[in-house]
C-alpha positions in Angstrom: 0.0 0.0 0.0 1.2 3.4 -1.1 1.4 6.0 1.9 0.2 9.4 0.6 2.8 12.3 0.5 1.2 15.6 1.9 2.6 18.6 -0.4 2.4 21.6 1.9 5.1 24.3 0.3 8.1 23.8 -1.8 10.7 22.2 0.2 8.3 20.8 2.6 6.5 17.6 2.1 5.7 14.9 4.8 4.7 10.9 4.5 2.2 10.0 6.1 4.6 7.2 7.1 6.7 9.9 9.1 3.8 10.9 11.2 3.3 8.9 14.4 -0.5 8.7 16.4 -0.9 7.7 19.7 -4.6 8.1 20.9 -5.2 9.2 24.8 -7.6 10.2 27.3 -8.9 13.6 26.8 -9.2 16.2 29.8 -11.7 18.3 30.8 -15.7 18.4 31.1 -17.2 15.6 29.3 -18.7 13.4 31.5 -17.8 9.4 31.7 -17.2 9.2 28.1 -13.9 11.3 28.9 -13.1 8.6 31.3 -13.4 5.9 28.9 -13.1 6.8 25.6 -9.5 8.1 24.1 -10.5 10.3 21.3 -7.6 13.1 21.9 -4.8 12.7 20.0 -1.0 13.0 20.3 0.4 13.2 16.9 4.8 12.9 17.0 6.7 14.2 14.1 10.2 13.7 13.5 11.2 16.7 12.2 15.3 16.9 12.5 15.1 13.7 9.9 12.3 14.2 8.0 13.4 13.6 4.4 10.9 15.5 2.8 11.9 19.3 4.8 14.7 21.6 3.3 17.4 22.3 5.7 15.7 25.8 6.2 12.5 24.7 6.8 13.6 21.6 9.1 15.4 24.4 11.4 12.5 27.3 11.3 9.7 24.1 12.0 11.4 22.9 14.6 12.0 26.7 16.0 8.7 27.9 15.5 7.2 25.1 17.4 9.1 26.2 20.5 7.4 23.8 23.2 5.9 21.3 21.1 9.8 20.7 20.1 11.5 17.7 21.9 15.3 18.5 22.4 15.6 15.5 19.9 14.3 17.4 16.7 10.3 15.5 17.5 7.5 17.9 17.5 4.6 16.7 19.0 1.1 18.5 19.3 -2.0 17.3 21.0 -5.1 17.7 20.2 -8.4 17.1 22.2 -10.9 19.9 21.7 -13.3 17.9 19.9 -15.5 15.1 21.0 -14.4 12.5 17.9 -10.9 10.9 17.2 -11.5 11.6 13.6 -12.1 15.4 14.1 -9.2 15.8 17.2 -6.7 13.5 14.2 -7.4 16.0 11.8 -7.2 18.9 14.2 -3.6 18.0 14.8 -2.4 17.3 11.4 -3.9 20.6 10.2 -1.6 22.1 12.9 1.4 20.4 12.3 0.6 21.1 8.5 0.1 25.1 9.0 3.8 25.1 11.2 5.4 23.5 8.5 3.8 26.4 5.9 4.7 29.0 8.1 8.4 27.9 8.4 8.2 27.3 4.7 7.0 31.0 3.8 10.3 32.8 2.4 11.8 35.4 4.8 10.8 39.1 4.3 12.6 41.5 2.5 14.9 43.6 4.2 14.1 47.1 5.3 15.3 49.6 3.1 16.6 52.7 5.1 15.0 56.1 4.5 16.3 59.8 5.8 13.0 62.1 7.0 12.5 64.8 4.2 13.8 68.3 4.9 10.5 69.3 5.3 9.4 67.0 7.5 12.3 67.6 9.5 11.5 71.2 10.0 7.7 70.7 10.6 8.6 67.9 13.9 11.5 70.7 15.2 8.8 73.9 14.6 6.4 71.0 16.4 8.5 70.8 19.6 10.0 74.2 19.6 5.7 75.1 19.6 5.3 72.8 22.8 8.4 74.2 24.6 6.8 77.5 24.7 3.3 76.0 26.0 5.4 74.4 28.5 7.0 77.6 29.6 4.2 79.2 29.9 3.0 77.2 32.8 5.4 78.2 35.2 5.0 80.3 37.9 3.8 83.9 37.1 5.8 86.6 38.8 3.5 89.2 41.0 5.7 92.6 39.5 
């Protein structure tokens, strides 16, 4: 059986073969179906060897997921907002999916410096020189 090959951004694709689920007890409100059932999920993905991820995007994925990052290069996210495995499965792949397209977006541009115009310039100084007199003018008045 073929495993299907996510495409999320150039230089980032994942197996589903590299993507490890582990089903556990959910917390929170939910009565005794929370104490029975496991429908959140713990979904583990090796990042630092993941074939499919650029060297750049391995290094900002496994950055960007700060916490979620074991010190071995795994991220792992859980999810258990929803009351289904099949929603809380897909809840945590779309996560790990949008990480990966963040750290694959290309950096910005850099800033290109720019000097205030001359007129500008004059119009903050004529600004300030304008407040300095207001502010004089509250001082104490002399009783000549």
């Amino acid at each position: 059986m073929a495993s299907v090959i996510f495409d999320i951004a150039p230089g980032a694709r994942i197996s589903e073969d590299e993507l490890e689920e582990t089903f556990i007890r959910a917390s929170g409100p939910g009565g005794q179906n929370v104490n029975k059932v496991a429908t959140a999920v713990q979904l583990r993905f090796d990042a630092a060897n993941a074939p499919g991820l650029s060297e750049r995007v391995r290094e900002r994925t496994i950055k960007l997921a700060g916490q979620r990052a074991t010190k071995d290069g795994a991220i792992v996210i859980e999810a258990g907002r929803f009351r289904t495995q099949e929603r809380n499965r897909a809840d945590a792949r779309d996560r790990l999916f949008a990480l990966v397209a963040k750290a694959a977006e290309p950096p910005p541009p850099p800033r290109k410096k720019t000097k205030p115009s001359r007129g500008a310039v004059e119009r903050r100084l004529k600004e300030k020189s304008g407040r300095s007199t207001i502010k004089k003018m509250r001082g104490r008045v002399d009783g000549d």
